[in-house]
Wavefront OBJ file of the C-alpha trace (Angstrom):
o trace
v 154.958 308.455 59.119
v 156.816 305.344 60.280
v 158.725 304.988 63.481
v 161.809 302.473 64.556
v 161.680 301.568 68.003
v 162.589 299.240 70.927
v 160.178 296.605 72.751
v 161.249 293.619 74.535
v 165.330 293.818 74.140
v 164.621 294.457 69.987
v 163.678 296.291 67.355
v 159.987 296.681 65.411
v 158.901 299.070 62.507
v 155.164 300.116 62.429
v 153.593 302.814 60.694
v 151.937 305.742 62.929
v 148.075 305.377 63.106
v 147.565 307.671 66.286
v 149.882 310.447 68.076
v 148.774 310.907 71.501
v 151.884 312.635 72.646
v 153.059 310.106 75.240
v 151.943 307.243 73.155
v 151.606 305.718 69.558
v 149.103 303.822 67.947
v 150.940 301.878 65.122
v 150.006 299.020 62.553
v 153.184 296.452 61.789
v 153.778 295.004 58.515
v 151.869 292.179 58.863
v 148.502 294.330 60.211
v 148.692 294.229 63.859
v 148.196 297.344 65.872
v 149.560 297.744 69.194
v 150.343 301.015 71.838
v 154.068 301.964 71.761
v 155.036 304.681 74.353
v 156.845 307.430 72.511
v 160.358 307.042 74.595
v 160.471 303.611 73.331
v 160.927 305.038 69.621
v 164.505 305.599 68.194
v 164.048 306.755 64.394
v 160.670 308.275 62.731
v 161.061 308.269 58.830
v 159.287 308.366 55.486
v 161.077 306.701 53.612
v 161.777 303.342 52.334
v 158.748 301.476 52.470
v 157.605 299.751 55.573
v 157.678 296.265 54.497
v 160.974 296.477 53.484
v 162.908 298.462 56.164
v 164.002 295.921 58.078
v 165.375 293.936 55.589
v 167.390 296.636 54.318
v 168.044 297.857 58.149
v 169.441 294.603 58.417
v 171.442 294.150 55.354
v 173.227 297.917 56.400
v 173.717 296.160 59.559
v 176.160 293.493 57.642
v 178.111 296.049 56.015
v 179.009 297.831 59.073
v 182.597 296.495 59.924
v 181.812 296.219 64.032
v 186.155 296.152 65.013
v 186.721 299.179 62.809
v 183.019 301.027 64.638
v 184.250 299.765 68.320
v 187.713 301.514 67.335
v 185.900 304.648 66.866
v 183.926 304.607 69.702
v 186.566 305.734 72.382
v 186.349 304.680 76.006
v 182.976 307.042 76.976
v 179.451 306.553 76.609
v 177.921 307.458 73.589
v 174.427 308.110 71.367
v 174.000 306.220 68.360
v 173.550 309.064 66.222
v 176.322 311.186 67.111
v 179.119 307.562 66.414
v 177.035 307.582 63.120
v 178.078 310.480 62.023
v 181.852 309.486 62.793
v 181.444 306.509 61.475
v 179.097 307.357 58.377
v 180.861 311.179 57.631
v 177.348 312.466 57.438
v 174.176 312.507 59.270
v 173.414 308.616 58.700
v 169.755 308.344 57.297
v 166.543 306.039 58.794
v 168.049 302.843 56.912
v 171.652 303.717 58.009
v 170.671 304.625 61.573
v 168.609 301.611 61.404
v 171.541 299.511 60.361
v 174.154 300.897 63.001
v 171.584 300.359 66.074
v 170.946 296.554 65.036
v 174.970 296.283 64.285
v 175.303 298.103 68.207
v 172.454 295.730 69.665
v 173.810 292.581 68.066
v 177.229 292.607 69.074
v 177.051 292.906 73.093
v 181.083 291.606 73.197
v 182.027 294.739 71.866
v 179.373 297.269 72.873
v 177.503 297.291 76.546
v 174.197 298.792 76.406
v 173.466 301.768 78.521
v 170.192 303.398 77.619
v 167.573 303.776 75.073
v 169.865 304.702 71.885
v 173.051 304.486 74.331
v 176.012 302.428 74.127
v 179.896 302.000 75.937
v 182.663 300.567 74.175
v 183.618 296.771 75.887
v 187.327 297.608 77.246
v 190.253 296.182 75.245
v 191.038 293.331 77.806
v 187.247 292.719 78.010
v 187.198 292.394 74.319
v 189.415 290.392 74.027
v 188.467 287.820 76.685
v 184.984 287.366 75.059
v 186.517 286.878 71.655
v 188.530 284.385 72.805
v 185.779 282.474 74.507
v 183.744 282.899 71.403
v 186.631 281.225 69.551
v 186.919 278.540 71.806
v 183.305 277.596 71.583
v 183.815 277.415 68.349
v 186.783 275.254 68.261
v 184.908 273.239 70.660
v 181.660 272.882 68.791
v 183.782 271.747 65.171
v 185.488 269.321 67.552
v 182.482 267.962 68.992
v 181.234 267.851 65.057
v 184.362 265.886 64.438
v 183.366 263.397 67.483
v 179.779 262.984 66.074
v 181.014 262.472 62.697
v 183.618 259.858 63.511
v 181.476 257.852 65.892
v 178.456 257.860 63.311
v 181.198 256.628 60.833
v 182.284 253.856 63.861
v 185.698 255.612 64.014
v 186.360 255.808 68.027
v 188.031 259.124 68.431
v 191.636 259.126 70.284
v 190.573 260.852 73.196
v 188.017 258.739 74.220
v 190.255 255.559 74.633
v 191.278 256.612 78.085
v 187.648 257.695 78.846
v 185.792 254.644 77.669
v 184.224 253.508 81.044
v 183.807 256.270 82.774
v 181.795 257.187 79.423
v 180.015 254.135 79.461
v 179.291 254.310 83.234
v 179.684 257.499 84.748
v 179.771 259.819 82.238
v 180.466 263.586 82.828
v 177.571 264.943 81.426
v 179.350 268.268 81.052
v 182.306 267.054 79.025
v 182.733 267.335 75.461
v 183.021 263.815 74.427
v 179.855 263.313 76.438
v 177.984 265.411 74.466
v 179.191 264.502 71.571
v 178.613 260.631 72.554
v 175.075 261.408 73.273
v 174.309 263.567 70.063
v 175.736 260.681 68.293
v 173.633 258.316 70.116
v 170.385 260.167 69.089
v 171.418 260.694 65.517
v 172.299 256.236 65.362
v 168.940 255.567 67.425
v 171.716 253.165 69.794
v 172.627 253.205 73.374
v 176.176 254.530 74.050
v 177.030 250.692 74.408
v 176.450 249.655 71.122
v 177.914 252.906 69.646
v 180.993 252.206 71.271
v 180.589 248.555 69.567
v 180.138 250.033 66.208
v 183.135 251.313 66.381
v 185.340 247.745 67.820
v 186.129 249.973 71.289
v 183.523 246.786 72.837
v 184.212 243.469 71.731
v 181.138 242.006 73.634
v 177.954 241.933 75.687
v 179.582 239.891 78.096
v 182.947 242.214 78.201
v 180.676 245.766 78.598
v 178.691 244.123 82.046
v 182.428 242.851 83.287
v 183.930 246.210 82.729
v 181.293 247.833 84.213
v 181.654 245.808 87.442
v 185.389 246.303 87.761
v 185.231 250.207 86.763
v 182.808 250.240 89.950
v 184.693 247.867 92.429
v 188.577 247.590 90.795
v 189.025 250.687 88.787
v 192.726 250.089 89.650
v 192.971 246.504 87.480
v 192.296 242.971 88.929
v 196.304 242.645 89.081
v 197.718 242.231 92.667
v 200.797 244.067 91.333
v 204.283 243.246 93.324
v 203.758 240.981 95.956
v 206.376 239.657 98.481
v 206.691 235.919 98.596
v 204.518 234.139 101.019
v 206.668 231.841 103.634
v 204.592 228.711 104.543
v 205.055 228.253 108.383
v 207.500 225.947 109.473
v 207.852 224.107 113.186
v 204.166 222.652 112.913
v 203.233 219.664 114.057
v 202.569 216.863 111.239
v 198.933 215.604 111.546
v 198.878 212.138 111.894
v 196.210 211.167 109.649
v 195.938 212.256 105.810
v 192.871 214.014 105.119
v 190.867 214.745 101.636
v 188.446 217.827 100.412
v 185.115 217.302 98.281
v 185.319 220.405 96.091
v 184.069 221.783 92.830
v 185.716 220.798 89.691
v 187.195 224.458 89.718
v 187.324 225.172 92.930
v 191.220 226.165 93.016
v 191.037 227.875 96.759
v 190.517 224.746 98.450
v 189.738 225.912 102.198
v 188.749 222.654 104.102
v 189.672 219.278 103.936
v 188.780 215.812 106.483
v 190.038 213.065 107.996
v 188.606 210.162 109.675
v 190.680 207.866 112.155
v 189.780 205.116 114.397
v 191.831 205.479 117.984
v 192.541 202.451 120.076
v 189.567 202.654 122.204
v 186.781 202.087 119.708
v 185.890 205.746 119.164
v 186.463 208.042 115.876
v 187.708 211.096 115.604
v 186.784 212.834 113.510
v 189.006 216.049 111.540
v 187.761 219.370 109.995
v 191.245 220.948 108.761
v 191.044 224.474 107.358
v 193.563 226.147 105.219
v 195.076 228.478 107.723
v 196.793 231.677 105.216
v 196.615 233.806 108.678
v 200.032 231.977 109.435
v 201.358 233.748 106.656
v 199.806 236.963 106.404
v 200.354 239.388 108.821
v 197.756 241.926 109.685
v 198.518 245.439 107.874
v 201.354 244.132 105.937
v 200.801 244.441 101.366
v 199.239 241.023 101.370
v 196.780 241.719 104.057
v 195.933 245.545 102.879
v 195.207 243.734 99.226
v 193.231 241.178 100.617
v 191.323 243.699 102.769
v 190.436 245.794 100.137
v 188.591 243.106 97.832
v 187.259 241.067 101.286
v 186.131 238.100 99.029
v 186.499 235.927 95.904
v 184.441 237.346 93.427
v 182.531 234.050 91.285
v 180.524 234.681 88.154
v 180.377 232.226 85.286
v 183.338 230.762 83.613
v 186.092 232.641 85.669
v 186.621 234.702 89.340
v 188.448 237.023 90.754
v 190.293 235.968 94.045
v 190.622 237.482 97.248
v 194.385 236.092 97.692
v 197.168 236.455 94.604
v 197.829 233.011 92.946
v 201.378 232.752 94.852
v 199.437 233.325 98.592
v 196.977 230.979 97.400
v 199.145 227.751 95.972
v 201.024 228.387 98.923
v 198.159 227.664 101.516
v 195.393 225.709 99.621
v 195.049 222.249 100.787
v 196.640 220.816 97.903
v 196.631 216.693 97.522
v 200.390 215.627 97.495
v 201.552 217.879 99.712
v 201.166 218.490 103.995
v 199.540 221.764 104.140
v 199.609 224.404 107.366
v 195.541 224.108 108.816
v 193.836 224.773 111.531
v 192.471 221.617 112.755
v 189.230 220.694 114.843
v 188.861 216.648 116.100
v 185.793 215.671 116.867
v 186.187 212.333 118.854
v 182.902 210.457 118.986
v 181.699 207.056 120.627
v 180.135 204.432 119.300
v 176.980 205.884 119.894
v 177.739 208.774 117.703
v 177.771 211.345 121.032
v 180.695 213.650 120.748
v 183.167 212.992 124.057
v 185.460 215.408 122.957
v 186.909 217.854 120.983
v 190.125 220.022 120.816
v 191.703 222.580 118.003
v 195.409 222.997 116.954
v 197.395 224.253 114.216
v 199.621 221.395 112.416
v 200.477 220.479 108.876
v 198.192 218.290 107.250
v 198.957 215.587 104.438
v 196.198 216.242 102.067
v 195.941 212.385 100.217
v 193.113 214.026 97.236
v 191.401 216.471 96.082
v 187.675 214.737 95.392
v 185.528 217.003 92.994
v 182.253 216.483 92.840
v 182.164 214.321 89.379
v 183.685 212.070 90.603
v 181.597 211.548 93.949
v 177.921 211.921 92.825
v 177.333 208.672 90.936
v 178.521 206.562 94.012
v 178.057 208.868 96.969
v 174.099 209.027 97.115
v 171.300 208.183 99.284
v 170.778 204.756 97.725
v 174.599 203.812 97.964
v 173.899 204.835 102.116
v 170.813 202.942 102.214
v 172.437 199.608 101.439
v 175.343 200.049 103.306
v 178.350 201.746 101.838
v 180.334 203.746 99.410
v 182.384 202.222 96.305
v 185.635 204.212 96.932
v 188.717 204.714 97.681
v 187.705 207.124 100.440
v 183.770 205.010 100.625
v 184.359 203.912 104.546
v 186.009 207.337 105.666
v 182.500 209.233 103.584
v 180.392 207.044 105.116
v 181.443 207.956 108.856
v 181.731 211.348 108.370
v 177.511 211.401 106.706
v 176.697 209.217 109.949
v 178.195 212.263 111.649
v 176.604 215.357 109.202
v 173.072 213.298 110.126
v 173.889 213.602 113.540
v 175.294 217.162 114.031
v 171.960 218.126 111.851
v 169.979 216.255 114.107
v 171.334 218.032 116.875
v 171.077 221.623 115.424
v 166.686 220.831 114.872
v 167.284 220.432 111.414
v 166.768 217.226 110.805
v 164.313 216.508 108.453
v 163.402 212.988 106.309
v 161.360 214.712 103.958
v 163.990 217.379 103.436
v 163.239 219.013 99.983
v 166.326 218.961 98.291
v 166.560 222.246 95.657
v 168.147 222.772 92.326
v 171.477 224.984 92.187
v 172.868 224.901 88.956
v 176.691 225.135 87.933
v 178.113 227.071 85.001
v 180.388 226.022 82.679
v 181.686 228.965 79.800
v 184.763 226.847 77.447
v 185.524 228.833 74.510
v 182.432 231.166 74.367
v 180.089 228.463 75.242
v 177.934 228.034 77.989
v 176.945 224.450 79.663
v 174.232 224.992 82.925
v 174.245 222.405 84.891
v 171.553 220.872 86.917
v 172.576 220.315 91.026
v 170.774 219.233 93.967
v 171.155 221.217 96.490
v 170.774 219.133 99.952
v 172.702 215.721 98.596
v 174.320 213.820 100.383
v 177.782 215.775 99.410
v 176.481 219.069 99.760
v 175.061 218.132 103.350
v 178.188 216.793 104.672
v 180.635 219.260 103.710
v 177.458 222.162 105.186
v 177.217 220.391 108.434
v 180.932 220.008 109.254
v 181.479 223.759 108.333
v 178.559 224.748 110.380
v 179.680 222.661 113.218
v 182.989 223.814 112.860
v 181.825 227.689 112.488
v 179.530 227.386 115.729
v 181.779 225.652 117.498
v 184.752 227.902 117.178
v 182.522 231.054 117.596
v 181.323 229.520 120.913
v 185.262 229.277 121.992
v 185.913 232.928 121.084
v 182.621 234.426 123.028
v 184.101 232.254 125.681
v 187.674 233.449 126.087
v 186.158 237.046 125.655
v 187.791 237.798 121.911
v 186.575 239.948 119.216
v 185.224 237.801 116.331
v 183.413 238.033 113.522
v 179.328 236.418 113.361
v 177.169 235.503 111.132
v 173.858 236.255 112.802
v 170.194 235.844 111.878
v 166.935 236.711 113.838
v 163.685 237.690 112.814
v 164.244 236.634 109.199
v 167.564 239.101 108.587
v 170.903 238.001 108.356
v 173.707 240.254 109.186
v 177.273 240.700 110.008
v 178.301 241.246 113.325
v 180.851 241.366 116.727
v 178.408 239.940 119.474
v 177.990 236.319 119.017
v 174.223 236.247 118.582
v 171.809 233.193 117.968
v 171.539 232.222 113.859
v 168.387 230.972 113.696
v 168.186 229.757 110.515
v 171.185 227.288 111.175
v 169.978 226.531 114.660
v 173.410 227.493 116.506
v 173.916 229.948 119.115
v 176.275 231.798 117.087
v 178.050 231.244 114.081
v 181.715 232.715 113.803
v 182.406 232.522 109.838
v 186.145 230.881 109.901
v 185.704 228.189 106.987
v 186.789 229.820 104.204
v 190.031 232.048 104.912
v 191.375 232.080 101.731
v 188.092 233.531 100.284
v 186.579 235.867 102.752
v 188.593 238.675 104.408
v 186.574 237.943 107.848
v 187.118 234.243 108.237
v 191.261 235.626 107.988
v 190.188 238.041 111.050
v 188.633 235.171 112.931
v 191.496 232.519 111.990
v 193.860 235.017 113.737
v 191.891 234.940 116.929
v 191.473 231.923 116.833
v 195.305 230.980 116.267
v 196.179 233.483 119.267
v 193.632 232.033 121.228
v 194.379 228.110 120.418
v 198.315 229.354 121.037
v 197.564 230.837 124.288
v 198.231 234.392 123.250
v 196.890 237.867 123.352
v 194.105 238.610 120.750
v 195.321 240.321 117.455
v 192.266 241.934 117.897
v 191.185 243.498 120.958
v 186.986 244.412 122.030
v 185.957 246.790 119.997
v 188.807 247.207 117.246
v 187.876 249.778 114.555
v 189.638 247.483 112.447
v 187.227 245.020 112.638
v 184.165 246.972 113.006
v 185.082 248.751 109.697
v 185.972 245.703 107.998
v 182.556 243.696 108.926
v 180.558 246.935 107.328
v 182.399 247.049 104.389
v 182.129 243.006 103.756
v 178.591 242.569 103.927
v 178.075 245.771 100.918
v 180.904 244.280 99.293
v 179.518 240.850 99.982
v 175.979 241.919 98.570
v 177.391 243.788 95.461
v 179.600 240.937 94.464
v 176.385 238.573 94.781
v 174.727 240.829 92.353
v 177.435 240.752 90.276
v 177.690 237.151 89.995
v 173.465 236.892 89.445
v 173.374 239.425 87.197
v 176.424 237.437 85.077
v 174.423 234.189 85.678
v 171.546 235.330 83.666
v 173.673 236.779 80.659
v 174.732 233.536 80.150
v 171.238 231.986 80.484
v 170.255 234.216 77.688
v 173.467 233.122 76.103
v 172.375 229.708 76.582
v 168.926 230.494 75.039
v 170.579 232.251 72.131
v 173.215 229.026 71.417
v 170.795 226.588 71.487
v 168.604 228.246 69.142
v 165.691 228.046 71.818
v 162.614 229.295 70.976
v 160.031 227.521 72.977
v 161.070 226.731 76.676
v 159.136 225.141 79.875
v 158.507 226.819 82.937
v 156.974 227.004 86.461
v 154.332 229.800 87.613
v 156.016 231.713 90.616
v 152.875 233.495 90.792
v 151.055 236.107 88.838
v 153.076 236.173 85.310
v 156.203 235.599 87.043
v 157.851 232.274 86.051
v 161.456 230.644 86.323
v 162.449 228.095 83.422
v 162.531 224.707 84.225
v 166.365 224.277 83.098
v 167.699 227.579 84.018
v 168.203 229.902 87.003
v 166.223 232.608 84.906
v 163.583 233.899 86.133
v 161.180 236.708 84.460
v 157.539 238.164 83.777
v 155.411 236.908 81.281
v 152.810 239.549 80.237
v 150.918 237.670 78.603
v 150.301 235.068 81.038
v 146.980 235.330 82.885
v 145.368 233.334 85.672
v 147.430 230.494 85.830
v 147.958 229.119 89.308
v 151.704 229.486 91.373
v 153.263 226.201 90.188
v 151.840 224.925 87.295
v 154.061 224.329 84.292
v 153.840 226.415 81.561
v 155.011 226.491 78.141
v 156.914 230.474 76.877
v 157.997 231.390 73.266
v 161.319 233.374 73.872
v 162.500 235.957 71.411
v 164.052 238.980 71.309
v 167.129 238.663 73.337
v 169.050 241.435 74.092
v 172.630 240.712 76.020
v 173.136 244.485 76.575
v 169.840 245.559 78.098
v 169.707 241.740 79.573
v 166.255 240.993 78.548
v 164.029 238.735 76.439
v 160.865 238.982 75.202
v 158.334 235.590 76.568
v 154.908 235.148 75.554
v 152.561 232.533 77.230
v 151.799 229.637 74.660
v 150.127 226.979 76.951
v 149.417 225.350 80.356
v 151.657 221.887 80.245
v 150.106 220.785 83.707
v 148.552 222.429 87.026
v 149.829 222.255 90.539
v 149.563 219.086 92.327
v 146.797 218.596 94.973
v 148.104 220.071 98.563
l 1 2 3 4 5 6 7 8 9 10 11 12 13 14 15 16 17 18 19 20 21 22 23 24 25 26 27 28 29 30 31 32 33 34 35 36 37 38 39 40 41 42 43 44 45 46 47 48 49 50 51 52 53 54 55 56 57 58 59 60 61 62 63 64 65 66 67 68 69 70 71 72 73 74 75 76 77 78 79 80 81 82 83 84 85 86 87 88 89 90 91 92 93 94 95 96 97 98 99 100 101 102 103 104 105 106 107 108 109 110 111 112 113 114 115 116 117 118 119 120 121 122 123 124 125 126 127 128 129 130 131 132 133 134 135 136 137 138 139 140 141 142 143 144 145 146 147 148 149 150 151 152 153 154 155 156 157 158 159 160 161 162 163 164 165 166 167 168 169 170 171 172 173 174 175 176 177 178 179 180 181 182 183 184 185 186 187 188 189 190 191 192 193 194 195 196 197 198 199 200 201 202 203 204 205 206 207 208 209 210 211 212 213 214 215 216 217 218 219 220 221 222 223 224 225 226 227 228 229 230 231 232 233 234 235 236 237 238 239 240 241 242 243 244 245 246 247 248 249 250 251 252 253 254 255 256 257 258 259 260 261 262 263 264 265 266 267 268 269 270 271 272 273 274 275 276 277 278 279 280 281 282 283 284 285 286 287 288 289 290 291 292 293 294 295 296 297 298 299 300 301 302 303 304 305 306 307 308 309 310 311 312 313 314 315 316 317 318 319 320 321 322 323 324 325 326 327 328 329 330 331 332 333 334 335 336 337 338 339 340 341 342 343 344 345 346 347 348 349 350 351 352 353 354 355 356 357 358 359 360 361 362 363 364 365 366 367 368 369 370 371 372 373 374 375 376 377 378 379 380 381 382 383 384 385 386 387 388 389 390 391 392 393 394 395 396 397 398 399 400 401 402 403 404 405 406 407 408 409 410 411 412 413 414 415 416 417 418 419 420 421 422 423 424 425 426 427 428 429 430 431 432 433 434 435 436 437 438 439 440 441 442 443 444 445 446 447 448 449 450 451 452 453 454 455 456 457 458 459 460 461 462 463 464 465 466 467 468 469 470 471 472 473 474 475 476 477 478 479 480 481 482 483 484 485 486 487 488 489 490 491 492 493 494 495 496 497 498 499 500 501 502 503 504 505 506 507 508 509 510 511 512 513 514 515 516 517 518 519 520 521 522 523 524 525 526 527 528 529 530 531 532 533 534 535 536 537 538 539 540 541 542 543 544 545 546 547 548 549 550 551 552 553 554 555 556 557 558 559 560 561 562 563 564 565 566 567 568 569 570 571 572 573 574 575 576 577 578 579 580 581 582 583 584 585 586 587 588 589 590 591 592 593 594 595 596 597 598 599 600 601 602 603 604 605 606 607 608 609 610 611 612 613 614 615 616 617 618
């Protein structure tokens, strides 16, 4: 005798070994015996054989037409063996039985299980809400087929135009085209990145980092949209001396400017003019709201994204040709370079040029100061105003003859390619234009701590620089405090101090008053903006390093030892590990093979070839 019967949620066959009343002793089809309690058996039989019950069980199963059997079943609960005979017209036999139990079990939509044997019709509105369900997965699961198929093909699907970054960078992992992204990722052996590229949705490296930046910081566009014009101020003073800036080539947000003029009694005074946009740009109106929401320029090689619309900022950058509204600090200093005194107003400035750096490094260097002056236009004016960078460093503790001057480099991205340029960082340029904005930063946070008004600092202790309201000490510059107000046009808190400062110089109330949310909020919000922005722009710097690598066909490069197998290449701000290296002393120059570069993942793979030279002695 064989029995049918139930153990863990489905059916087994096994012929009877043992009948102990309460329990069976049975042998399966493939030989192994195990204890079935008799409640758990459905159907004892005879006949057909064993081995090839459930088999035929099953193929009974397949015939049984489960829409026409649930429309038999009527709305109570019922036995299997009494809806076999209504459905069958006879007692159904052990195959038949068989067959209608695994058709019952197997279709839990239409039929709820009750008991051993026992079943209830799914009500019609039930029924229907699974089957439709069960059709929608299936629509769902040929569409996501579809997906797979057309991104394995690179064919980018319709509906994933509009969801392109947020699939690239913060996918819904729940979504459809996610998962049909990510099966199509496995079954190419590529990262969704280079999927997408497959199929011309990417057009570069260098386009899928940008995108992912602005999806993260200006998911609404770079574009200012509509923008009211910008007035420049009128009824301003006209400065009396024309002044000139010392920018970079493409520096188009040209903040600060100078001017150098000999008075009548032998002393010079000396002018630090600032591009003042806070003239023009009142707080809360659409120019202000757009400028607080970026809070800074955003730089990265071969292009940026400014703070200010173009219109805002041709109207107020210190443009050469043209008087431009600043705010203005004189310096007037004595013959022995002591400062006797200074003031701060807001007038119109002529700006006579716009130096750029080219043009001022072959003649403005420490050589050319060492023998007495500058060939330039501009040579006597540059010359004070270094006599006066020297001294206002000298006075801050920072002087310093032996003053280790480091290497900055510039980028330079025309058409694709990439030019790195080499800069000294503590030349003679860099040091003047530092020290006058330091002086002028310090010396305009020390007038708003002492009229009492809000203001934004710059402060550094213990090693940690932060943003904050108190005007506290920044060690690293050696000033008590240090109000950032240089650079208006490119950071939203320099525009906050510029407008306490141009209430204060105008003998008015504060814009700001102690403790302004406004101004608490904004200073958090700068300095992770501030940080993320930095990243950005590092992160962009060494994509086109590799770039660099990659165009010049580089294969060997030098390098200095950091320490352990961490190195930075001699000609590039690129700095990485080195497995391979071993032992090899913090600054000795090295020679890496470079392969393997990858401009999505950002990575290249170096291997140690030689030592060039170890560290100098001491």
């Amino acid at each position: 005798m064989n029995v049918f019967y139930e153990e863990d949620g489905g059916f087994k066959v096994g012929a009877i070994l043992a009948d102990n009343d309460t329990s069976l002793q049975v042998e399966a089809p493939h030989g192994k015996r195990s204890k079935v309690k008799t409640s758990a058996v459905l159907l004892r039989f005879e006949q057909p054989a064993l081995s090839a019950f459930m088999d035929a069980a099953q193929k009974s199963a397949d015939d049984i037409d489960v829409d026409f059997l649930w429309q038999c079943c009527g709305a109570d609960e019922f036995d299997f063996e009494k809806i076999g005979r209504e459905y069958f017209g006879h007692a159904p036999n052990a195959l038949e039985a068989a067959g209608l139990l695994l058709r019952l079990h197997g279709a839990p939509m239409y039929f709820y299980k009750k008991g051993k044997g026992r079943y209830k019709a799914a009500p019609e509105a039930s029924l229907k809400a699974a089957l439709a369900s069960v059709e929608k997965k299936r629509l769902l699961a040929e569409q996501k087929q579809t997906y797979i198929d057309d991104l394995a093909a690179g064919r980018l699907p319709a509906s994933f135009k509009p969801l392109l970054s947020q699939l690239l960078y913060a996918p819904d992992k729940n979504s459809l085209e996610w998962k049909a992204l990510e099966a199509a990722c496995e079954q190419l052996k590529l990262v969704p990145a280079r999927v997408f590229e497959r199929c011309g949705a990417i057009a570069s490296p260098h386009e899928y980092h940008l995108h992912h930046f602005l999806f993260e910081h200006f998911p609404d566009g770079m574009d200012f949209g509509a923008m009211s014009a910008v007035v420049m101020p009128s009824a301003l003073p006209l400065a009396e001396t024309p002044a000139f800036s010392i920018d970079d080539e493409t520096t188009t947000e040209i903040d600060d400017a100078f001017s150098v003029h000999v008075l009548a009694n032998g002393n010079t005074r000396f002018g630090i003019h600032i591009a003042a946009p806070a003239l023009g740009i009142a707080p809360d109106s659409p120019l202000d709201v757009a400028a607080r929401a970026r809070l800074s320029t955003v730089y990265f090689p071969g292009d940026k994204i400014t703070m200010l619309p173009p219109a805002a900022i041709d109207t107020f950058t210190l443009l050469e040709g043209d008087a431009r509204p600043a705010l203005s600090l004189y310096l007037e200093v004595d013959a022995t370079g002591a400062i006797v005194s200074t003031h701060s107003l807001c007038e119109c400035v002529p700006i006579a040029a716009n130096l750029r750096h080219g043009e001022l490094e072959n003649v403005f260097t420490e050589q050319a100061l060492a023998i007495g002056g500058i060939e330039h236009r501009f040579g006597k004016e540059i010359t004070a105003l270094w006599r006066l960078a020297a001294q206002l460093q000298a006075a801050r503790g920072k002087a310093d003859a032996h003053e280790q001057q480091r290497v900055e480099y510039n980028f330079y991205v025309d058409d694709g390619r990439v030019r790195i340029v080499e800069r000294r960082r503590g030349s003679p340029i860099d040091k003047l234009v530092a020290e006058m904005m330091i002086h002028a930063n310090a010396e305009w946070g020390r007038a708003l701590r002492e009229a009492g008004y809000i203001g934004a600092y710059r402060a550094q202790t213990g090693g940690v620089a932060r943003m904050t309201t108190v005007p506290t000490p920044h060690d690293g510059l050696g000033v008590q405090q240090y109000a950032w107000s240089s650079s208006p046009l490119r950071r939203y808190v320099d525009l906050i101090n510029q407008r306490q400062l141009l209430a204060l110089f105008a003998q008015a109330a504060p814009v700001y008053a102690q403790g302004a949310p406004e101004v608490m909020a904004a200073l958090r919000e700068f300095e992770l903006a501030y940080d993320s922005y930095g990243e950005f722009q590092r992160m962009m710097e060494r994509y086109w390093c590799l770039r660099w690598i990659e165009q010049e066909e580089a294969t060997e490069l030098d390098a200095t030892v950091i320490r352990d197998n961490l190195v930075r290449f001699d000609r590039l701000p690129l700095v990485i590990r080195v497995p391979s290296l071993r032992d090899a002393p913090s600054g000795a120059s090295v020679r890496i093979a470079v392969s393997r570069l990858d401009l999505w993942e950002l990575s290249l793979q170096a291997d140690f070839i030689a030592l060039n030279t170890a560290p100098a002695a001491g």
